[in-house]
N, C-alpha and C positions, 0 to 999 in steps of 0.2 A: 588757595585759602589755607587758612591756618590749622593745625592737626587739631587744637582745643576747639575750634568750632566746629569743625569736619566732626568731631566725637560726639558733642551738641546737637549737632543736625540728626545724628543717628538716633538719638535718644537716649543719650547716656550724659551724666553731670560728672563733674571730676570725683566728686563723694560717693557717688555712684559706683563708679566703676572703681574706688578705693577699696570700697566694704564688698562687690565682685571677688576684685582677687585677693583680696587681704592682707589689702596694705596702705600704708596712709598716705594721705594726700601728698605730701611733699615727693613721694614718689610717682605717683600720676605725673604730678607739671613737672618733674627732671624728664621723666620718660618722654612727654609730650612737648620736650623740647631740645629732645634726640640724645636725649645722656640716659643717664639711669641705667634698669634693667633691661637689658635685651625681649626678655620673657614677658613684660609688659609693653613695651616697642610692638612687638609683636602682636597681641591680643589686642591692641589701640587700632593696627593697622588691619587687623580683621574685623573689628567692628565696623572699622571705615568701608571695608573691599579695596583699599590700596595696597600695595607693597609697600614694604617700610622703606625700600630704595626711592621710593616718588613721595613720600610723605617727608621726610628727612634728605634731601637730596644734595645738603651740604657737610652731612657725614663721612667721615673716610671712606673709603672704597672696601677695605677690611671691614667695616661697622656694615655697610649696606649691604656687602655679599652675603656676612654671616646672618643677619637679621633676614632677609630673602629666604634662605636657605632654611631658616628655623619654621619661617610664614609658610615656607610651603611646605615643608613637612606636617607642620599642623594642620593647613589646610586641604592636603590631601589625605590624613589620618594615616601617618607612616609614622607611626611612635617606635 
């Protein structure tokens, strides 16, 4: 399934989760279509419970380790 509806399912709208991290829509859908920010890549694929390596799985290898790597820093509160 698609990351925009996986977001949807969760209970989050793309304006939603804009005015969240604060930032505009245009950046939601690059993010939710594996470009963009890393840091929203990220926060998309926490809301989901996926890694961003299985959400985006046709990202570079470099894109997917680093976005991993960021997820689970966040996710296990290691700032």
């Amino acid at each position: 399934m698609e990351a925009r509806q996986l977001l949807i399912n969760s209970g989050f709208t793309v304006n939603g989760l804009a005015v969240k991290v604060g930032v505009g829509r245009s950046s939601i859908y690059q993010s939710l279509d594996g470009d963009g920010s890393r840091r929203i890549r990220v926060v998309i694929a926490q809301i989901i419970g996926n890694k961003p390596s299985e959400l985006w799985c046709d990202n570079p290898e470099y894109k997917k380790t680093l976005d991993d790597a960021l997820f689970y820093t966040f996710t296990t509160g290691e700032r």
